[in-house]
C-alpha positions as CSV (number, residue, x, y, z in Angstrom):
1,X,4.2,-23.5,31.4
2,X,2.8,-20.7,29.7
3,X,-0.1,-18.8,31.3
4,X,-3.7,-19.6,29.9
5,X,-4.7,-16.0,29.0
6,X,-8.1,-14.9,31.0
7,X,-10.6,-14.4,28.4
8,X,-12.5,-11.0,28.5
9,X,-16.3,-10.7,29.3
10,X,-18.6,-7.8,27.0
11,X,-21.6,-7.0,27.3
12,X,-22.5,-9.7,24.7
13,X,-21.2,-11.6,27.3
14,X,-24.0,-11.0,29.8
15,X,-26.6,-10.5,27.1
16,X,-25.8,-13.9,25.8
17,X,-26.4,-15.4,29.7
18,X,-29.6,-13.5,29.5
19,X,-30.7,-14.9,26.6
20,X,-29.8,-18.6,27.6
21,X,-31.2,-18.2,30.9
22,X,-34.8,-17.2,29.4
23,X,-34.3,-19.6,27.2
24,X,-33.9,-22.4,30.0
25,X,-36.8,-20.7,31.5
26,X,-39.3,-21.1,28.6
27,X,-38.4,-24.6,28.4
28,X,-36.6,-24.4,25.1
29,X,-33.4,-26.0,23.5
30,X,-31.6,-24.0,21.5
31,X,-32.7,-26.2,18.3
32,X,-36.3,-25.4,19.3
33,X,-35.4,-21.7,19.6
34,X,-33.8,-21.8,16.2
35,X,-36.1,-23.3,14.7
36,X,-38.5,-20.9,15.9
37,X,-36.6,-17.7,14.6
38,X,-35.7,-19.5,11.1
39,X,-32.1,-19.5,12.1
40,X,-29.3,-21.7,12.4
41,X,-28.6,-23.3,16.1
42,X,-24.7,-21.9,15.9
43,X,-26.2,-18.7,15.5
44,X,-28.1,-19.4,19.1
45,X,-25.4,-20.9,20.1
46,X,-22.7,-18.0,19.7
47,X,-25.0,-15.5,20.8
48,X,-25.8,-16.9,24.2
49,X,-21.4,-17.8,24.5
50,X,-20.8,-14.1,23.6
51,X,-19.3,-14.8,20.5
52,X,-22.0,-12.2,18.7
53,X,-23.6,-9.9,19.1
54,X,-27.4,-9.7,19.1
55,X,-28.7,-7.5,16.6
56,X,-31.6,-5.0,18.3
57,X,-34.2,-6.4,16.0
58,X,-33.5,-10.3,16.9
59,X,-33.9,-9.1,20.4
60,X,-37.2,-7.7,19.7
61,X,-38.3,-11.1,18.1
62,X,-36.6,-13.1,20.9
63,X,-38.3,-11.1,23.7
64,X,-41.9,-11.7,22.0
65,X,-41.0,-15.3,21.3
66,X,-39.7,-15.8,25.4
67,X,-42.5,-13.0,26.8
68,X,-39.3,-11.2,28.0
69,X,-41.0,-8.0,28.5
70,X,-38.4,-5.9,26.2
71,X,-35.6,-7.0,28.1
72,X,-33.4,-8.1,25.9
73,X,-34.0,-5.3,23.5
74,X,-33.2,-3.1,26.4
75,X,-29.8,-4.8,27.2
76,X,-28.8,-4.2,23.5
77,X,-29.6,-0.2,23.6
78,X,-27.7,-0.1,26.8
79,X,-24.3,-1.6,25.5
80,X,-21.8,1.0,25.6
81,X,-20.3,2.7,22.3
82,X,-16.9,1.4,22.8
83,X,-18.2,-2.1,22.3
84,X,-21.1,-1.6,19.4
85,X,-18.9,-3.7,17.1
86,X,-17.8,-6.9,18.7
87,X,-14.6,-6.6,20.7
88,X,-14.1,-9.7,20.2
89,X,-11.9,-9.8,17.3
90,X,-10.0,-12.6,18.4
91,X,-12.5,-14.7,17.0
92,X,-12.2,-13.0,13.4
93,X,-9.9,-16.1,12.4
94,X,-12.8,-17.9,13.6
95,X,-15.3,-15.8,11.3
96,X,-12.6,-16.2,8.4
97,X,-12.3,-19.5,8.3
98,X,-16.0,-20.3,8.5
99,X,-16.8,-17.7,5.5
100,X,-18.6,-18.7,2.7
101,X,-17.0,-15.3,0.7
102,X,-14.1,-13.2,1.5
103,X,-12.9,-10.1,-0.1
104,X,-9.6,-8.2,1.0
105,X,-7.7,-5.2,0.2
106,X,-4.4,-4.5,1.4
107,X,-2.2,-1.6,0.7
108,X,1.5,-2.4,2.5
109,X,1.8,-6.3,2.9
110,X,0.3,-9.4,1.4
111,X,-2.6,-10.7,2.6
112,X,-2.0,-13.8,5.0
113,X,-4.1,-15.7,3.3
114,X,-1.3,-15.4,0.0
115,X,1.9,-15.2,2.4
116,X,4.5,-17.7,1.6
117,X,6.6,-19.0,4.8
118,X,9.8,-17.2,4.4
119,X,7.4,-14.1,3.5
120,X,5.4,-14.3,6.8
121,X,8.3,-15.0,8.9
122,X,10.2,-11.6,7.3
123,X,7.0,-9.6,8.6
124,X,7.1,-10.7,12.0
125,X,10.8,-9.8,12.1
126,X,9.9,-6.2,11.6
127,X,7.6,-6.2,14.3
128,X,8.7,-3.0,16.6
129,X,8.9,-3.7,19.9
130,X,11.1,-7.1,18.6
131,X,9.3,-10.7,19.6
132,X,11.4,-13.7,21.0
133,X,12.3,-16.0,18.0
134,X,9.8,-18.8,19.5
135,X,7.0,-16.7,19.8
136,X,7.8,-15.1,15.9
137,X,7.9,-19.2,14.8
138,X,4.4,-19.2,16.8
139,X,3.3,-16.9,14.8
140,X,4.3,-18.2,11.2
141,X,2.4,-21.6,12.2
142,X,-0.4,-19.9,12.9
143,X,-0.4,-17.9,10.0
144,X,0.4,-20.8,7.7
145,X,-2.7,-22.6,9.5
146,X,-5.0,-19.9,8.5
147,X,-4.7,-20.9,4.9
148,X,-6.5,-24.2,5.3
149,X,-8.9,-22.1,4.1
150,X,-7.5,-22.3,0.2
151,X,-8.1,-26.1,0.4
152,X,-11.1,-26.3,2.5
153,X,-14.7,-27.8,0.6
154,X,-16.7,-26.3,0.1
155,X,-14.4,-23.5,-1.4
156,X,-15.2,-20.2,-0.1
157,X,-15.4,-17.3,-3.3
158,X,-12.3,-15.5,-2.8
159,X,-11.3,-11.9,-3.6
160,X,-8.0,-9.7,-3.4
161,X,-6.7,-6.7,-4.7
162,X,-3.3,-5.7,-3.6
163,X,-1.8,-2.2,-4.1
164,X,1.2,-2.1,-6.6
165,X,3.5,-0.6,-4.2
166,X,3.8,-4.0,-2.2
167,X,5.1,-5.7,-5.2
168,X,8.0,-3.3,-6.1
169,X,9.1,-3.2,-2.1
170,X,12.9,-3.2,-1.5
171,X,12.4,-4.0,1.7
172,X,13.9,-7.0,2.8
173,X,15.5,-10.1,1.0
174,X,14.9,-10.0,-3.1
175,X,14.5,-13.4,-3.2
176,X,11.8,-13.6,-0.5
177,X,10.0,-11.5,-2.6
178,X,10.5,-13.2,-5.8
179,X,9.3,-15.9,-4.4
180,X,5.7,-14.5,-2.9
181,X,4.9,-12.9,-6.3
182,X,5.7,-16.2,-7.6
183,X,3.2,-17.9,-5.1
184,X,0.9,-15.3,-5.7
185,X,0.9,-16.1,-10.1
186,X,-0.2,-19.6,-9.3
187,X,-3.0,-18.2,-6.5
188,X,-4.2,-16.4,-9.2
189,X,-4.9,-19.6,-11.2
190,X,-7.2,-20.8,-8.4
191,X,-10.6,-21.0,-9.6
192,X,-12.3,-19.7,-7.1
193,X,-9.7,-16.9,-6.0
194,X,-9.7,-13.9,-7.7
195,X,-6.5,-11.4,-7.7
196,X,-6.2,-7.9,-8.5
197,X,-3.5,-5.3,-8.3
198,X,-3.9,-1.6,-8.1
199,X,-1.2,0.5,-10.4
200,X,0.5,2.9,-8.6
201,X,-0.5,5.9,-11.6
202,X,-3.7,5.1,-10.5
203,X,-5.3,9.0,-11.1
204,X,-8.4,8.5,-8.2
205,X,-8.0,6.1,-5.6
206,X,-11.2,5.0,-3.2
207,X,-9.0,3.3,-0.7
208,X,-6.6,5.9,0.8
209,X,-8.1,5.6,4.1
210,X,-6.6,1.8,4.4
211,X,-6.9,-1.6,4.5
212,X,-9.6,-3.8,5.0
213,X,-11.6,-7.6,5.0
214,X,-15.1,-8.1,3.7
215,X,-16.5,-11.6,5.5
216,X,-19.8,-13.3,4.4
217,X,-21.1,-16.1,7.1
218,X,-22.8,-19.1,6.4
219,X,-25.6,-18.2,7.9
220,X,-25.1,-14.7,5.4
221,X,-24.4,-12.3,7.6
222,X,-22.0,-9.6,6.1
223,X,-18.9,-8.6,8.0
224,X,-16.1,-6.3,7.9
225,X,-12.8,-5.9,9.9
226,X,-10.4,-3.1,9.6
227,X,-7.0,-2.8,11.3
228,X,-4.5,0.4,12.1
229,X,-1.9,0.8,14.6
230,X,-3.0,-1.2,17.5
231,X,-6.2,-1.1,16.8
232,X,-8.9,-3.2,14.8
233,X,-12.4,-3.5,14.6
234,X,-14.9,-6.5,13.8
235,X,-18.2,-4.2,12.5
236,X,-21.3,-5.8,11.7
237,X,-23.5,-2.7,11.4
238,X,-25.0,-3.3,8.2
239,X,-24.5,0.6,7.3
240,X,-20.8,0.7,8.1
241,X,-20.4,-3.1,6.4
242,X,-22.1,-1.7,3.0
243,X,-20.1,1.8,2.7
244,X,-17.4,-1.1,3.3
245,X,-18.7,-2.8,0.1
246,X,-19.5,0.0,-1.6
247,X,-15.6,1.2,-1.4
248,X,-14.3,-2.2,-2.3
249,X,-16.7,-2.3,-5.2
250,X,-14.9,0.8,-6.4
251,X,-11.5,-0.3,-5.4
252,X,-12.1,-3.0,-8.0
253,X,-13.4,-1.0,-10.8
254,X,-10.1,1.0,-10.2
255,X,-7.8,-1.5,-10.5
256,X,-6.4,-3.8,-13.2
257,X,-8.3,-6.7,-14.7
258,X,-7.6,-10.0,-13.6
259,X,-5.8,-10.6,-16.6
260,X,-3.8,-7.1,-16.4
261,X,-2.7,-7.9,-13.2
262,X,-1.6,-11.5,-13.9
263,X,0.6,-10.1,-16.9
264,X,2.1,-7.8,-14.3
265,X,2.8,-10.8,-12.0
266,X,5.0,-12.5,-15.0
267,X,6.3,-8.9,-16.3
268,X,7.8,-8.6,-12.4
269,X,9.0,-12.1,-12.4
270,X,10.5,-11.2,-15.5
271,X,12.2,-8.6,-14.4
272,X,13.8,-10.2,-10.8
């Protein structure tokens, strides 16, 4: 039997305990507290489990709301640096997957959203140290599962651009990749699902620094996650999320049209 893995407690952790418990102690549900803040009852709901993090002017309206003295807007300014942006990003498929919007740039793979099965299973191959076939086959269902997401109602708004340098790769089997840009000239056709491909002679470039996913909520909050070698981060500082935006808004502006970058699709299909 595999072992259940322990689940890590943050400081959102305890915070969210704090919260519930003066919640309990004013003699509110968490639908009454919602209602009270004009917000959703998830959003009370994954605050108190740890699941978010509790933004320092929230905590200022819960405490005057419980008559919590400033404690929980105390709790917030004492939560270390390391774990200002949720540490949690485990739950970033969970964010995904609930977003109203999405918008992703990605500079050396496809995105997993657009990964065809054979594709998928040829990136977990190359991961270095090599993972036991059953736990790479884990991984492919999992990533096929995330892209309930294309077929999900209501559709989520949709958005990637994809470096040019991913679709000439030699890495790998031909075929594979035939295939995935393929797939990815019928994603393109998606109404809601925009594509975009940035030329490699692109002069000036806003995205050298890397990769990265821009997540709206349904409640609206704006999120972004970023990834490097083993390390990722789940930021939901709005100043950091909108120089995020602001980059991707250039990124896009830089790259071919949607309609460029579907004649690139065929002229590669064309040419494999």
């Amino acid at each position: 039997m595999q072992q259940a893995k322990r689940k890590r407690v943050t400081s959102w952790h305890v915070i969210g305990a704090q919260l519930a418990m003066f919640r309990r102690a004013a003699r509110m549900t968490q639908a009454t507290l919602a209602e009270r803040c004009r917000v959703s009852e998830d959003t009370i709901a994954s605050i108190e489990q740890g699941r978010r993090p509790l933004q320092l002017d929230f905590a200022i309206m819960l405490d005057e709301l419980l008559e919590t003295k400033g404690a929980l807007k105390v709790a917030v300014e004492k939560v270390p640096e390391k774990e200002r942006f949720p540490a949690f990003v485990q739950d970033f498929v969970e964010y995904e997957q609930a977003a109203v919007a999405l918008q992703s740039y990605e500079t050396q793979v496809i995105p997993g959203l657009l990964q065809t099965e054979e594709y998928a299973r040829f990136i977990f191959s190359c991961h270095y140290p090599p993972i036991e076939e059953d736990e790479q086959e884990e991984w492919v269902a999992a990533r096929l599962d995330r892209q309930r997401l294309l077929v999900r109602k209501p559709r989520p708004m949709l958005h990637f651009i994809l470096e040019e340098s991913i679709l000439r790769s030699e890495i790998g089997d031909p075929a594979v990749l035939r295939n995935q840009i393929a797939h990815l000239r019928k994603c393109a056709d998606l109404p809601f699902l925009g594509l975009q491909i940035m030329p490699m002679k692109t002069p000036k470039h806003a995205g050298l620094t890397g990769p990265m996913v821009l997540l709206e909520t349904p409640d609206h909050d704006h999120l972004a996650y970023v990834e490097g070698q083993r390390v990722s981060f789940l930021h939901d500082d709005p100043d950091e999320v909108s120089l995020l935006q602001l980059k991707y808004a250039m990124l896009r502006s830089q790259a071919l049209s949607p309609e460029e970058s579907i004649r690139l699709l065929e002229h590669l299909l064309g040419e494999r």
